[in-house]
C-alpha positions in Angstrom: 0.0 0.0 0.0 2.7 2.7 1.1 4.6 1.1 -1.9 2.1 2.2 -4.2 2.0 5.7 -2.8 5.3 5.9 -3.2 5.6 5.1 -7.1 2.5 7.8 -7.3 4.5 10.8 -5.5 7.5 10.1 -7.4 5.2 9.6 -11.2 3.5 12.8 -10.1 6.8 14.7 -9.7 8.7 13.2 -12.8 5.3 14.6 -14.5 5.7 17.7 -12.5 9.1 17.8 -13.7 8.5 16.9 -17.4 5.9 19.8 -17.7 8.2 22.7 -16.7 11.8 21.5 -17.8 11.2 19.7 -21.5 9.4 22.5 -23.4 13.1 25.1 -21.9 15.2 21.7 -22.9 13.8 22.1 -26.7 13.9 25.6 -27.2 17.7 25.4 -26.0 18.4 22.4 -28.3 16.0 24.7 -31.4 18.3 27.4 -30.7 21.9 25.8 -30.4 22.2 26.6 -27.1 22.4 22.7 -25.3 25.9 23.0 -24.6 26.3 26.6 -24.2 25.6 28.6 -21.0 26.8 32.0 -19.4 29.6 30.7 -18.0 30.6 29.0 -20.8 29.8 32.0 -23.6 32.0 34.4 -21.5 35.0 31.3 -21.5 34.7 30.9 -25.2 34.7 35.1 -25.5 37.9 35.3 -23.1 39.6 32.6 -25.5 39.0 34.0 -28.6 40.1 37.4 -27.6 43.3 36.4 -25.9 43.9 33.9 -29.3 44.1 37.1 -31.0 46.1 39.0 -29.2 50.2 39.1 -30.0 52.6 39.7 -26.6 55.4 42.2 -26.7 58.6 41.2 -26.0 60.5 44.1 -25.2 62.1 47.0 -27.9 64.2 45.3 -30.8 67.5 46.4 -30.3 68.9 49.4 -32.4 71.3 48.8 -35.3 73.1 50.7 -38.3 74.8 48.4 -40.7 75.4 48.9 -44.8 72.8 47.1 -47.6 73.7 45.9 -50.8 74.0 49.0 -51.9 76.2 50.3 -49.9 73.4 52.5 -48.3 73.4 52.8 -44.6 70.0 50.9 -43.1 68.9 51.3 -39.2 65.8 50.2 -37.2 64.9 53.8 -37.9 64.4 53.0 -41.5 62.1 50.3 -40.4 59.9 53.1 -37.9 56.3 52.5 -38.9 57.1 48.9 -40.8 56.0 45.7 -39.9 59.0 43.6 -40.4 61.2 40.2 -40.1 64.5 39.8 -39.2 66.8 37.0 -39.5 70.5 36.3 -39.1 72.1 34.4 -42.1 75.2 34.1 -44.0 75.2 33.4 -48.1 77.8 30.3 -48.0 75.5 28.5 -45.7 75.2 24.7 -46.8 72.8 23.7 -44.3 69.5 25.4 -43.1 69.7 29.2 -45.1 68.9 27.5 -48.5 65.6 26.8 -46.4 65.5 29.8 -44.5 65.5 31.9 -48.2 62.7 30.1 -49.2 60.9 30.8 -46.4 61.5 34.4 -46.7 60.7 34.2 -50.2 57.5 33.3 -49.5 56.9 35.5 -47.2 58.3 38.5 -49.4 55.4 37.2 -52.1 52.6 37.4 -49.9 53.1 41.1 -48.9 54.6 42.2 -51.7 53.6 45.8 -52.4 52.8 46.6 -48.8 54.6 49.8 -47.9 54.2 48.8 -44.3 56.0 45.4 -44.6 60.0 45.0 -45.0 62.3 42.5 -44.1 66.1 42.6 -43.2 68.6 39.9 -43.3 71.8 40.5 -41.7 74.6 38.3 -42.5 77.0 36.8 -39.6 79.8 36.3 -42.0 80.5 40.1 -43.4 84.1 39.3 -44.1 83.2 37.5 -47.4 79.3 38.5 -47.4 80.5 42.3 -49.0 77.9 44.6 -50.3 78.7 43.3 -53.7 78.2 39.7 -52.5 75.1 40.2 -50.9 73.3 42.0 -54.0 74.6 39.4 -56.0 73.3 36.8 -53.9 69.6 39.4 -53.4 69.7 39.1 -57.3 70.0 35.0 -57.6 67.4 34.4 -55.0 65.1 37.2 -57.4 64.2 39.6 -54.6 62.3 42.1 -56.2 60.9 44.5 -52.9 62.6 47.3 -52.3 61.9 47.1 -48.5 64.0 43.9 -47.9 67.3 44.5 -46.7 70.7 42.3 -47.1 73.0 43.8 -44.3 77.1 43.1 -43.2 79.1 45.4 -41.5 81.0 44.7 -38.4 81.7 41.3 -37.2 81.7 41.9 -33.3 79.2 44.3 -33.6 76.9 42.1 -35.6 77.6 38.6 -33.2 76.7 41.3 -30.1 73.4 42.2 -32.0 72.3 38.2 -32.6 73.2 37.0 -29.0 73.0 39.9 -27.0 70.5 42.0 -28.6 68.4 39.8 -29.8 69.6 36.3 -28.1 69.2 34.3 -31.5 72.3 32.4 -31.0 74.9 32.9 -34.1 78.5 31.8 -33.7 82.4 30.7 -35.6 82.9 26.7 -35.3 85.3 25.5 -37.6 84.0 22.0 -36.9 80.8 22.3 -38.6 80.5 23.0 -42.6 80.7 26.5 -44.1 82.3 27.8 -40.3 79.2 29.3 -38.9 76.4 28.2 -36.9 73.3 30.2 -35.8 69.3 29.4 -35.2 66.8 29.1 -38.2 64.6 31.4 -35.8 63.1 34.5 -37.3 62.3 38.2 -35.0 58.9 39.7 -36.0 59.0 43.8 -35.3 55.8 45.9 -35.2 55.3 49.4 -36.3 56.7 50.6 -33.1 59.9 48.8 -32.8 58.9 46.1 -30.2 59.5 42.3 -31.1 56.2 40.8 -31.1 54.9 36.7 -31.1 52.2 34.7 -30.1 51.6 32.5 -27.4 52.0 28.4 -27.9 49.6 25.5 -26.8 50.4 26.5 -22.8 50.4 29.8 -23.1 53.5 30.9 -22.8 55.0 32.9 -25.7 56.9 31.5 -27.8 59.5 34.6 -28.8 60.3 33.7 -32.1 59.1 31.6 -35.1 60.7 28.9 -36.8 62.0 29.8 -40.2 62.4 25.8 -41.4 59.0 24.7 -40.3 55.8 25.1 -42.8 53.7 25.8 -39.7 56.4 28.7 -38.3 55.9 30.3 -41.7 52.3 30.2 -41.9 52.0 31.6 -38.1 54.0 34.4 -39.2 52.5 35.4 -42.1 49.1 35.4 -39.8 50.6 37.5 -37.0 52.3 39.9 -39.7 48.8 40.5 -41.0 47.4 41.6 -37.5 49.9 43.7 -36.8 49.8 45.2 -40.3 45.9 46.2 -39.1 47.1 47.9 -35.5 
């Protein structure tokens, strides 16, 4: 008897239930909105906005060093540019060949962008000359005016990969063509402060890899929001 009581006061509130909860349960799932609440919505808003968002490094350091031309080139000529520096040298056997590509294809997809420039500074300016380096801008068929090929002084250029910028460069006679040095390229914003994004942990990732398909394409992604700042 009590039993049967029982099953009716708990039918009578599953019935209860069914009547005020289902009809809110299928406008949600009508809507798109089963999975989604306000806690959720203001997670997925936070995420998306931080995604977005490039961290500054700190100011690039300042150089003056001589182009192909024999034209003195700074950070100052860069003021207002969005650009991408790396550290190379032209007798490289090992990872520039790549590292030119990379920039080549970089070079292509913001050609004619007065706001974009790129500067390659070599760490072997005892044979990379201004003569050698716009002979070797002319084989790889650079044709924007805004990327730079730069020597000048050795000590002064070694300070400016590991000191100013820490991207390690360095003599070893061990190793083929004498040098060593990162395939790791600097991105610079209009205001002269080395930008990147943030990896999988958050935690920013200061430069991008010049070898790797994916570190080209994140680049070419960040260039284009800072182009838009």
């Amino acid at each position: 008897m009590f039993k049967n009581k029982s099953y009716i006061g708990i039918s009578f509130i599953i019935l209860i239930f069914g009547i005020y909860a289902v009809p809110k349960i299928v406008d949600r799932i009508k809507n798109g909105e089963v999975i989604k609440g306000d806690r959720l919505d203001n997670v997925d808003q936070k995420t998306s906005k931080a995604d977005t968002k490039l961290v500054k490094i700190g100011v690039a350091p300042k150089f003056e060093l001589t182009n192909q031309d024999n034209i003195k080139i700074s950070n100052e000529t860069y003021k207002g540019k969005v650009y991408v520096l790396e550290f190379f040298f032209t007798t490289c056997p090992s990872i520039c060949p790549k590292m030119n590509l990379s920039m080549l294809e970089i070079e292509k997809t913001f050609f004619g962008n007065p706001n974009f420039g790129i500067v390659s500074i070599t760490i072997d300016p005892t044979h990379d000359t201004a003569k050698v380096l716009k002979e070797h801008r002319e084989l790889l068929g650079v044709k924007s005016s805004t990327w730079n090929f730069l020597t000048g002084d050795k000590t002064t250029i070694m300070d400016l990969s590991n000191k100013g910028f820490n991207l390690y460069a360095g003599e070893n006679a061990k190793v083929n063509g004498g040098f060593e040095h990162s395939g790791l390229f600097a991105l610079i914003d209009k205001d002269g402060n080395i930008r990147c994004r943030k990896d999988d942990f958050g935690n920013p990732i200061l430069y991008y890899d010049g070898l790797d398909k994916k570190g080209v394409r994140d680049i070419q992604q960040d260039i284009k929001i800072l182009l838009e700042e």
